[in-house]
C-alpha positions as CSV (number, residue, x, y, z in Angstrom):
1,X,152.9,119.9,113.9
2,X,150.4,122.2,112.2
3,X,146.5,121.0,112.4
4,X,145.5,120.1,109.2
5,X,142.3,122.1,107.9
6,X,139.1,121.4,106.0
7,X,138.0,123.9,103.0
8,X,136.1,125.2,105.7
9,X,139.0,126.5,107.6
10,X,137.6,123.8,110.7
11,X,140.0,120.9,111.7
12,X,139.1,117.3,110.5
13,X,140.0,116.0,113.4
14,X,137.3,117.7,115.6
15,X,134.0,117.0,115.7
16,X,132.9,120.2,113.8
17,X,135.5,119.2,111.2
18,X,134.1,115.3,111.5
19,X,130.2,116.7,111.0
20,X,131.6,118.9,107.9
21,X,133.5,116.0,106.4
22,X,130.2,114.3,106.6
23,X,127.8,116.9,105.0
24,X,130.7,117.0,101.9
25,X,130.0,113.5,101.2
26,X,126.1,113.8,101.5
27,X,126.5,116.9,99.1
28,X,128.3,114.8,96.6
29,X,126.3,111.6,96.6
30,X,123.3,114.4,95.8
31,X,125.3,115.9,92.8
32,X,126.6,112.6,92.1
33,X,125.8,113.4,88.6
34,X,127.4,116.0,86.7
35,X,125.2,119.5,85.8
36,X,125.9,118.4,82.1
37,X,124.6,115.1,82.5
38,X,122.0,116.5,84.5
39,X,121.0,119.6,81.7
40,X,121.0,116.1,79.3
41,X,118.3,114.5,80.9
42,X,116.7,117.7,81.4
43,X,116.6,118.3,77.6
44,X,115.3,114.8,77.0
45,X,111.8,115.7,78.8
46,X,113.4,113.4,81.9
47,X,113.2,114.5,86.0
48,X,116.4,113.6,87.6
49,X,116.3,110.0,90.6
50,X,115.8,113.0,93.2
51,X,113.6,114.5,91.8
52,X,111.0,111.7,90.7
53,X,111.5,110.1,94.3
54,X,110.1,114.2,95.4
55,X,107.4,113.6,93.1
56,X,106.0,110.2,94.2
57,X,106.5,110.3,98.3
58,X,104.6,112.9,100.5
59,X,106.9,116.3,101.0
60,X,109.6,115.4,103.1
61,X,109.1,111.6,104.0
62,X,111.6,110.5,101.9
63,X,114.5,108.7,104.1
64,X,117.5,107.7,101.8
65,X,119.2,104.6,102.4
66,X,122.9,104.0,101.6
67,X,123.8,107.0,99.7
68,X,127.5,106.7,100.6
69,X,127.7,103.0,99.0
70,X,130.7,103.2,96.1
71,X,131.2,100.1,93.8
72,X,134.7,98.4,94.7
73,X,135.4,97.3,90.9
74,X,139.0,98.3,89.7
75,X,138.2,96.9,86.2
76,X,139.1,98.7,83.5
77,X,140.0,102.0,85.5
78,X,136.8,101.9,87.3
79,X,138.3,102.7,91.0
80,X,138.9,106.1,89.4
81,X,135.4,107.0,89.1
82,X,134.1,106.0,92.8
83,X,130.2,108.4,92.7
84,X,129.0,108.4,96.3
85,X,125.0,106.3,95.5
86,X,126.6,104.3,92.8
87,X,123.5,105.3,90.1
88,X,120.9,104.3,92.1
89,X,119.0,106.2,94.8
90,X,117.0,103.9,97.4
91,X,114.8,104.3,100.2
92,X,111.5,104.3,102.0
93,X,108.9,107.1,102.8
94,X,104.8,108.0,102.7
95,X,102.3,108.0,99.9
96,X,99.5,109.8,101.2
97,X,100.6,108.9,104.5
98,X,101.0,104.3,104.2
99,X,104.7,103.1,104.0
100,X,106.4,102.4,100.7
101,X,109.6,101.6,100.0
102,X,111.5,102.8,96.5
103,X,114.4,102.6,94.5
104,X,115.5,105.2,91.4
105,X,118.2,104.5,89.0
106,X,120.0,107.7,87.9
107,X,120.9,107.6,84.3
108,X,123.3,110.8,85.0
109,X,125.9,108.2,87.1
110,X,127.1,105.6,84.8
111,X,124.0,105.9,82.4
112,X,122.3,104.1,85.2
113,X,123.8,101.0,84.6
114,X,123.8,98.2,87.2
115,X,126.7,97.2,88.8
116,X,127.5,95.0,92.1
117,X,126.4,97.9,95.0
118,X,123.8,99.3,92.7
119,X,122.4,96.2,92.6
120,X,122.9,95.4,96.4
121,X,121.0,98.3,97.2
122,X,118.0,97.2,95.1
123,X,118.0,93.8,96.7
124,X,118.1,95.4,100.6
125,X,115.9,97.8,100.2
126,X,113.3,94.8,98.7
127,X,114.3,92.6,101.7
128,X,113.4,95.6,103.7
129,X,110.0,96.1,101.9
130,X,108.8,92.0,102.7
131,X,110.3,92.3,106.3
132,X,107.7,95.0,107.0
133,X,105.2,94.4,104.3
134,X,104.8,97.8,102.3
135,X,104.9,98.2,98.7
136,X,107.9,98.6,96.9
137,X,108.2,100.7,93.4
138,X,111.1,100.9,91.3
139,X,111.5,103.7,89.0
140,X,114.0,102.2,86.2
141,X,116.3,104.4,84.0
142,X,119.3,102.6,83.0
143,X,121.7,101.2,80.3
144,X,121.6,97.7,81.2
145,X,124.5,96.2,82.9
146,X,127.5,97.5,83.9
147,X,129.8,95.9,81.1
148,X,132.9,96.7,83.4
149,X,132.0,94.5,86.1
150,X,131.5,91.9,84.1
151,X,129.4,88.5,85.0
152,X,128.6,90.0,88.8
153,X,126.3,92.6,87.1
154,X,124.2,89.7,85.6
155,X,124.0,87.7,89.5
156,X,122.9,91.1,90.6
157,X,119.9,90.7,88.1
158,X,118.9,87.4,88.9
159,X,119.2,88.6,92.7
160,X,116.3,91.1,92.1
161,X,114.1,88.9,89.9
162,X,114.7,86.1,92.8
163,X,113.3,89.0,95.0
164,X,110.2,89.7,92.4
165,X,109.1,86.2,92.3
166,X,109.5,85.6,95.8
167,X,107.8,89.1,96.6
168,X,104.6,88.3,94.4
169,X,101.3,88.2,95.6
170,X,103.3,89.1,99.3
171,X,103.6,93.1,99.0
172,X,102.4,95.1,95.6
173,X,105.7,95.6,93.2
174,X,104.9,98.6,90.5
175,X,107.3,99.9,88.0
176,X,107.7,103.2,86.7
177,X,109.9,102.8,83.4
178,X,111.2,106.6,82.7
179,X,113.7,106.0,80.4
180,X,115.6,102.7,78.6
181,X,115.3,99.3,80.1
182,X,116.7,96.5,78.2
183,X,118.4,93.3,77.8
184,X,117.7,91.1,81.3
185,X,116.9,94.1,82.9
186,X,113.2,94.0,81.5
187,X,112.3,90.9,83.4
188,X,112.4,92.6,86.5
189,X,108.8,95.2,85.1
190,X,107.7,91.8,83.8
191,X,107.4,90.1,87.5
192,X,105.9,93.3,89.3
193,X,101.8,93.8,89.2
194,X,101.7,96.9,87.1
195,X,104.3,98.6,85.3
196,X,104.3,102.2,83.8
197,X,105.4,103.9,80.9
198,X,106.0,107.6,79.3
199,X,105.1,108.2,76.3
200,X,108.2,109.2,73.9
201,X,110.8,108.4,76.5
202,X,110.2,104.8,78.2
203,X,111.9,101.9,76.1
204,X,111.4,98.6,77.0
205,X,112.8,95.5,74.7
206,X,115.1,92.2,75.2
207,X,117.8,92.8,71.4
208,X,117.6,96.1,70.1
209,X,117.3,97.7,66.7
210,X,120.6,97.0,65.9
211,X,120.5,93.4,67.3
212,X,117.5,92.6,65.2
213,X,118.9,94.2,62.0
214,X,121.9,92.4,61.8
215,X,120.4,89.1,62.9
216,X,116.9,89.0,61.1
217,X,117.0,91.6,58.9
218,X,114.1,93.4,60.3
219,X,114.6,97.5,60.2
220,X,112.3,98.9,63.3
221,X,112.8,102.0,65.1
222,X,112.8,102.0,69.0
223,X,109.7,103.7,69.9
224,X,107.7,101.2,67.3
225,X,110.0,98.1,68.9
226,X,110.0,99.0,72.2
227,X,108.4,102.2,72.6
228,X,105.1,103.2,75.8
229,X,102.5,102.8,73.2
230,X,103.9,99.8,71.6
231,X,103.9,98.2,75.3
232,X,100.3,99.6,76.2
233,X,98.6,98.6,72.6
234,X,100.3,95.8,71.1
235,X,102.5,93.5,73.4
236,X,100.7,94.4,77.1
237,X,103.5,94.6,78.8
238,X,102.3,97.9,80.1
239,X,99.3,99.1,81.9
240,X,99.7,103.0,81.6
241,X,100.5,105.3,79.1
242,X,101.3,108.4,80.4
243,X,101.4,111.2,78.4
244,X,104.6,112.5,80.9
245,X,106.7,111.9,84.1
246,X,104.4,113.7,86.4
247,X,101.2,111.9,85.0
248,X,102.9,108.4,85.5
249,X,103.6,109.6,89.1
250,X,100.1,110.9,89.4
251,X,98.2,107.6,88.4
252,X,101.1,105.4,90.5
253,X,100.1,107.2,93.8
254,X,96.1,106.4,92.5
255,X,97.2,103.1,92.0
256,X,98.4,102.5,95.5
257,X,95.4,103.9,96.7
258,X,93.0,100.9,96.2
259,X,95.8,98.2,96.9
260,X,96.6,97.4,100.9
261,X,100.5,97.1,101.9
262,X,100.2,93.5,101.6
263,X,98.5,90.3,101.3
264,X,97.4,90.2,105.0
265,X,96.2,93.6,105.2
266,X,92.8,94.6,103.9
267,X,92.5,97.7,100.6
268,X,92.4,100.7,102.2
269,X,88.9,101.9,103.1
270,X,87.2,105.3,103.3
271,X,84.3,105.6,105.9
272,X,81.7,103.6,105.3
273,X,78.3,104.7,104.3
274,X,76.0,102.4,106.4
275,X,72.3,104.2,105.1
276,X,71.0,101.6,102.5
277,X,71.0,102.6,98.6
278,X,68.0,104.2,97.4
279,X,67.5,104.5,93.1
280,X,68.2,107.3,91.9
281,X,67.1,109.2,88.9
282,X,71.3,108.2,88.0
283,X,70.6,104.5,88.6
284,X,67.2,104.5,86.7
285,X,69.4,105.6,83.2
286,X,70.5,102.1,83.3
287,X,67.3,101.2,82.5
288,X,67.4,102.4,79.1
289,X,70.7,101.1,78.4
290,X,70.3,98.9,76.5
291,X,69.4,98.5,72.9
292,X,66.7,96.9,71.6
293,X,68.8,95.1,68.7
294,X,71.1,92.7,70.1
295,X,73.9,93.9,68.0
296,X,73.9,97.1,68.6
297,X,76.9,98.2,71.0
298,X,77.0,100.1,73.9
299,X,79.7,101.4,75.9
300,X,79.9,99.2,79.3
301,X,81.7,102.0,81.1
302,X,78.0,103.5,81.8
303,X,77.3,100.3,83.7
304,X,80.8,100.7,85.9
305,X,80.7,104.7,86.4
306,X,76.8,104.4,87.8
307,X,77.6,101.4,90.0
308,X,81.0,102.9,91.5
309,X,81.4,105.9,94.3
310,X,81.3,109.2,92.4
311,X,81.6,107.2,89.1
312,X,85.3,107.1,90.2
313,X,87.1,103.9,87.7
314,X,90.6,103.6,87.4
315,X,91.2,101.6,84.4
316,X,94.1,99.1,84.1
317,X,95.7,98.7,80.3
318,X,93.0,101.0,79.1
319,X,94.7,100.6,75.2
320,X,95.2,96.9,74.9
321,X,92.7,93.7,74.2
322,X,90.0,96.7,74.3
323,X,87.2,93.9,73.9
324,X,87.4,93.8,77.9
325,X,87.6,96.7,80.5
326,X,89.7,95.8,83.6
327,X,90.0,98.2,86.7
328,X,89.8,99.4,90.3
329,X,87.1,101.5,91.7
330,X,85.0,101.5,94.9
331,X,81.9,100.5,96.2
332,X,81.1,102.4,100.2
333,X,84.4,103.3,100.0
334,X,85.9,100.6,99.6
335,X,87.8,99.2,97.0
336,X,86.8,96.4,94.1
337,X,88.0,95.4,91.2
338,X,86.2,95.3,87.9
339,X,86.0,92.9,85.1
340,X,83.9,93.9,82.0
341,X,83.2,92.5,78.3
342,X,83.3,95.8,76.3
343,X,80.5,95.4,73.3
344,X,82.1,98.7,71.6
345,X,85.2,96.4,70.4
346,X,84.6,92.8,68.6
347,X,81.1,92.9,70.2
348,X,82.7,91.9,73.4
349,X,84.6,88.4,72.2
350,X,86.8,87.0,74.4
351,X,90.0,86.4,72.5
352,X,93.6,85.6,73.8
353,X,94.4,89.2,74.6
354,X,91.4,89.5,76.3
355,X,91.7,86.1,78.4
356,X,95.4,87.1,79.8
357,X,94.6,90.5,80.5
358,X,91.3,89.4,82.4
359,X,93.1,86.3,84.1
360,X,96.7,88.3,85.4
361,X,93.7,90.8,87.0
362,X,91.9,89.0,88.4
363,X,94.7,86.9,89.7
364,X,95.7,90.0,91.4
365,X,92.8,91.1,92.8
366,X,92.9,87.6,94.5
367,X,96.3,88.4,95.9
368,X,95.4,91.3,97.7
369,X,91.9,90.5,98.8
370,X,90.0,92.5,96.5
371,X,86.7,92.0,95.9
372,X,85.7,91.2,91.9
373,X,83.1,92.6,90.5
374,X,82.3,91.0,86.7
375,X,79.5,92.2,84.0
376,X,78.7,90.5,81.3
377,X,77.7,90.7,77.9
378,X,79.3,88.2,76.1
379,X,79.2,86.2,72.6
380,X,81.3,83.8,72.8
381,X,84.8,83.4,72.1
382,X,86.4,85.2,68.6
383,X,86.6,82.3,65.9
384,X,89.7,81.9,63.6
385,X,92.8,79.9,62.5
386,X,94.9,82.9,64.5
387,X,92.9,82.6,67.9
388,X,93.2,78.3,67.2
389,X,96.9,78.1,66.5
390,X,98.0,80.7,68.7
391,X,96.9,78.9,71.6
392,X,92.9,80.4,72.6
393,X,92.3,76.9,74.3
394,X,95.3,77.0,76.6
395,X,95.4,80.5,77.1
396,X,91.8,81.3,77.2
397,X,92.0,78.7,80.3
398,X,93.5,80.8,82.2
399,X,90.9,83.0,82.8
400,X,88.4,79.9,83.9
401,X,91.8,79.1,86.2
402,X,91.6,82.9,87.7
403,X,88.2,83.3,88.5
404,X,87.9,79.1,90.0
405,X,91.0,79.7,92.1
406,X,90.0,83.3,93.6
407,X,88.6,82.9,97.3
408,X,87.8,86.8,97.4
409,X,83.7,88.0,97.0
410,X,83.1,87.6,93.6
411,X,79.5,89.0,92.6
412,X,78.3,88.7,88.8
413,X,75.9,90.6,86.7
414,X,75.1,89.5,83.5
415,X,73.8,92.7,81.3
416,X,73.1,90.8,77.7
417,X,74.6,88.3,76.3
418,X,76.4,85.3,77.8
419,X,76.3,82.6,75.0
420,X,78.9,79.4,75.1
421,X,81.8,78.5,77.1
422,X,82.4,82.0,77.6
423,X,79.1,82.1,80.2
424,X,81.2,79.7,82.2
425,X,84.5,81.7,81.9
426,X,83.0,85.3,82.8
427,X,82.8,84.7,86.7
428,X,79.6,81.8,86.4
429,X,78.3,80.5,90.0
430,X,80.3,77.1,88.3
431,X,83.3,79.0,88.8
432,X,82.7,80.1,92.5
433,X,81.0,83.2,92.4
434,X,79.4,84.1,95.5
435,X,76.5,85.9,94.2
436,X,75.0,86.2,90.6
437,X,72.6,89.0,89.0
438,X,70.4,89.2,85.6
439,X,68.8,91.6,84.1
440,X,65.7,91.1,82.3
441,X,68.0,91.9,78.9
442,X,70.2,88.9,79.5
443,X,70.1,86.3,77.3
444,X,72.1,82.8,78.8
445,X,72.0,80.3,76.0
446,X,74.4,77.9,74.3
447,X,74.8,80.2,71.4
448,X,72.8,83.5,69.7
449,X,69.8,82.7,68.0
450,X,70.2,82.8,64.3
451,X,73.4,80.5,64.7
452,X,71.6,77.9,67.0
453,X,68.2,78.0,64.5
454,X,70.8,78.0,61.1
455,X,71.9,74.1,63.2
456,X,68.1,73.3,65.0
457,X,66.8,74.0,62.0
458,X,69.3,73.3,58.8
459,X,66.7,71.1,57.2
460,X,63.1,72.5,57.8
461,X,65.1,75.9,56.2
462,X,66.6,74.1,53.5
463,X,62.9,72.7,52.2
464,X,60.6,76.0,53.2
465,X,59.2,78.1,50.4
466,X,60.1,81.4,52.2
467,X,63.5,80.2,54.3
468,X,63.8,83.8,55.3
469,X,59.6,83.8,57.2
470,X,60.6,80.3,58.9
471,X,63.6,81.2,60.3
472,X,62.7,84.9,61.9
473,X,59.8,83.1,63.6
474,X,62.1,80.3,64.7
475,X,64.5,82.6,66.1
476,X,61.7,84.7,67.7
477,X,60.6,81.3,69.3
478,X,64.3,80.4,70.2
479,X,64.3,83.9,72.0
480,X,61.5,83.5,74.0
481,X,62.4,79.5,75.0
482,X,65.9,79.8,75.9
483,X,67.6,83.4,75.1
484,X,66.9,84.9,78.4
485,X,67.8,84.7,82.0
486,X,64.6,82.7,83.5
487,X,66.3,79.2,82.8
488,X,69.1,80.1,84.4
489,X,67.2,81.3,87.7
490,X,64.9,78.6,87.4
491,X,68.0,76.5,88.2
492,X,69.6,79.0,90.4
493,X,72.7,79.8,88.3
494,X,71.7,83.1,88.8
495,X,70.5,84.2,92.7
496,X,67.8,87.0,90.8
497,X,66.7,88.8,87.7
498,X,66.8,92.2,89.1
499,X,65.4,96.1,86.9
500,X,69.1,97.4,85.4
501,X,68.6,100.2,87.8
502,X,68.4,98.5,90.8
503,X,72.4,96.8,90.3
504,X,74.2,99.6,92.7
505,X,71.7,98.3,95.4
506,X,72.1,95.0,94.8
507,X,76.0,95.5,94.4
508,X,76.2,97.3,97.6
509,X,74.3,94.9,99.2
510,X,75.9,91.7,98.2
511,X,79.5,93.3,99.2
512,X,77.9,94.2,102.6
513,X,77.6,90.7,103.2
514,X,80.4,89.0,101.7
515,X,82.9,91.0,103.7
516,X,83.3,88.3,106.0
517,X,83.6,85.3,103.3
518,X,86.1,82.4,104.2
519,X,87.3,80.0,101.6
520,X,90.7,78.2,101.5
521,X,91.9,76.2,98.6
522,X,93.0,72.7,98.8
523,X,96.6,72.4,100.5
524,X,98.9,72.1,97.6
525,X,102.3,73.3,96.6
526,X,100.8,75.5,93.9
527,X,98.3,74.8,91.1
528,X,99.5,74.1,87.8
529,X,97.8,77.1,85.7
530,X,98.2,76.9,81.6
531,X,100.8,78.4,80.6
């Protein structure tokens, strides 16, 4: 009987021919898809699930997990079509050197749809991601569900959300959306702590055009319905726009920078710097900051650059509810997070947008033992039937939930204005903040001063020969009374008035010492936060 023999001329029954059997299936599963469905996603501006995985993880880290998994469905002459990876590549490897795991859906094998083993893989490579507490990101490209597999496409789905919830607040989830992601499959992006998008070629949305045409009427193209900017200015699903594939990648890998692997581990820390802070000609233009008028705007990313290392801030949803700045940055090299009323937009309201985008941060901050840092310089919360009846109580509770329920170090400064309810909101010692800063600009009152002299004051006005006299002096005397930060350090709701230039100090200081701050909550099952 004549041996048989490979393409190689070596005999599959040796070990040579065995080891070259081998590297033709690891071949294939790496040109799973075709070169024209590869040139196809080329043309479309998109990196192939190889090549994005090269992109994110440190050269040659990468360790690929099931890449000879085949689906086993025979529906609808499936079992002809049997790609070695079945559409999605998974792993683990390095981001500047700390563990992650990852997964990739290929949209050049099956469109990337998800099917039983593609979704098995998803789920082990998770389970493998909370057994040993590293982040996992999941770069999604894909047509939805695999239609010829029928209902076990959709338990697949539920298997990964189950995986999302339960993985929350454990081990940092981020997804990179490169492509379509639709139907179900959204929910997964919705559960994770940050989720990405490319300009022009990430779509996110639950019906599509065509859905919504036929069934409301309404004609919208994809990129308005369910396009990167629509996500990053209009709905907040997103927190990134990036402009391409490699600046998504890029800010991803800054992302994981200030996060730690997981909820028992600290933020990753550069060496300390142990001299302490002297001003600095830097820290001294903070002094000059602010205007004289009190409704004259400012930008607040002044105050954040000059109190951060190397003025170093990396925003989170820089386009959306742009009446608050959320964001990471560091302090001695090591990490915080940032909350910040922005006076440039709505004079720094808190609205709904605002509240939510504030609250899911600092939520997560909390999570991962972060350290919140909050400045203030707020006027309340934005009035109108459209904040009322779309829900501004309940939902702008949630940021007084997020900032009572965090047991991190929470330091406050309070630049200008913090009038109303939304004093209490914006990290107040009443909430739990460790330690709380004024400057002499502040202004801590009920409300601003023409509003509360327009009340005080309604009929002494309404009877003076020269309303406009009486009521500039009475809002100069309601200014000096109550419009400042004394009061409020009188009755220690703030620990010290302190020059604008001397909040880096004071910053680094306060940090120094709260590094070793214990605070449990109540046991419970889990609070009941307004949703």
């Amino acid at each position: 009987m004549t041996a048989q023999r490979t393409s190689t001329g070596v005999d599959p029954h040796t070990t040579a021919g065995r080891i070259a059997d081998l590297d033709r299936r690891v071949n294939e599963a790496v040109h799973a898809g075709s070169a024209r469905a590869v040139e196809k996603q080329h043309a479309r501006g998109k990196k192939t699930a190889r090549e994005r995985i090269a992109l994110l993880l440190d050269p040659g880290s990468f360790v690929e997990l099931d890449e000879l998994a085949r689906h086993r469905s025979t529906n609808f002459g499936l079992e002809k079509t049997r790609p070695y990876g079945d559409g999605v590549v998974t792993g683990y490897g390095t981001v500047d050197g700390r563990k992650v795991c990852v997964f990739a859906q290929d949209f050049t094998v099956f469109g990337g749809s998800l099917g039983e083993v593609f979704g098995e893989k998803i789920v082990k490579v998770m389970d493998l991601a909370m057994k040993i507490g590293c982040p996992v990101i999941g770069i999604n490209d894909s047509g939805g569900a695999r239609i010829q597999e029928g209902v076990v496409s959709l338990g697949l789905y539920g298997e990964i959300f189950f995986r999302n919830v339960r993985a929350s607040g454990v081990i940092p989830q981020i997804s990179l959306v490169m492509g379509p992601c639709a139907g179900g499959a959204v929910y997964s992006p919705a559960v994770t702590d940050f989720t990405v998008m490319v300009d022009k070629t990430s779509h996110m949305f639950i019906t599509g055009p065509d859905v919504i045409k036929t069934v409301t009427g309404e004609d919208v193209g994809m990129e308005e319905l369910g396009g990167a900017r629509t996500h990053n200015t209009r709905s907040g699903n997103a927190h990134y726009l990036a402009t391409d594939e490699e600046d998504a990648i890029e800010y991803v890998r800054a992302l994981l920078s200030y996060l730690p692997s997981n909820n028992l581990d600290e933020p990753p820390a550069f060496a300390d710097v142990v001299a302490d802070p002297e001003v600095t000609d830097a820290d001294r233009e903070l002094d000059t900051l602010i205007p004289d008028s009190a409704n004259q705007p400012y930008d607040i990313h002044r105050v954040v650059e000059h109190v951060l290392d190397d003025g170093e801030f990396l925003e989170i949803q820089p386009l959306y509810a742009q009446n608050i700045v959320v964001g990471f940055g560091r302090v001695e090299g090591r990490p915080v997070g940032v909350v910040a009323n922005q006076p440039m937009h709505f004079a720094g309201c808190l609205d709904i947008a605002a509240s939510e985008k504030a609250a899911r941060f600092v939520r997560t901050c909390d999570a991962f033992n972060i350290p919140i840092l909050t400045f203030v310089d707020v006027p309340g919360f934005l009035p109108g039937t459209g904040q009322e009846w779309d829900g501004i109580i309940r939902r702008g509770a949630k940021l007084i939930y997020a900032y009572a329920e965090a047991t991190v170090p929470k330091v406050t400064v309070i630049t200008r204005k913090a009038y109303g309810g939304a004093y209490d909101v914006m990290g107040s010692k009443h909430l739990g903040a460790d330690l709380n800063f004024a400057w002499p600009t502040a202004q801590i009152a009920v409300m601003g001063a023409q509003g509360a002299v327009n009340i005080l004051y309604r009929s002494e006005l309404a009877a003076a020969e020269d309303p406009a006299a009486l009521r500039a002096e009475k809002i100069q005397e309601y200014e000096d009374t109550l419009a400042n930060p004394y009061v409020a350090a009188e009755r220690g709701y703030v620990d010290a008035v302190i020059r604008p230039s001397e909040t880096r100090g004071q910053i680094v200081r306060a940090l120094r010492f709260l590094r070793t701050k214990r605070e449990t909550l109540p046991p419970k099952k889990h609070g009941n936060i307004p949703l």
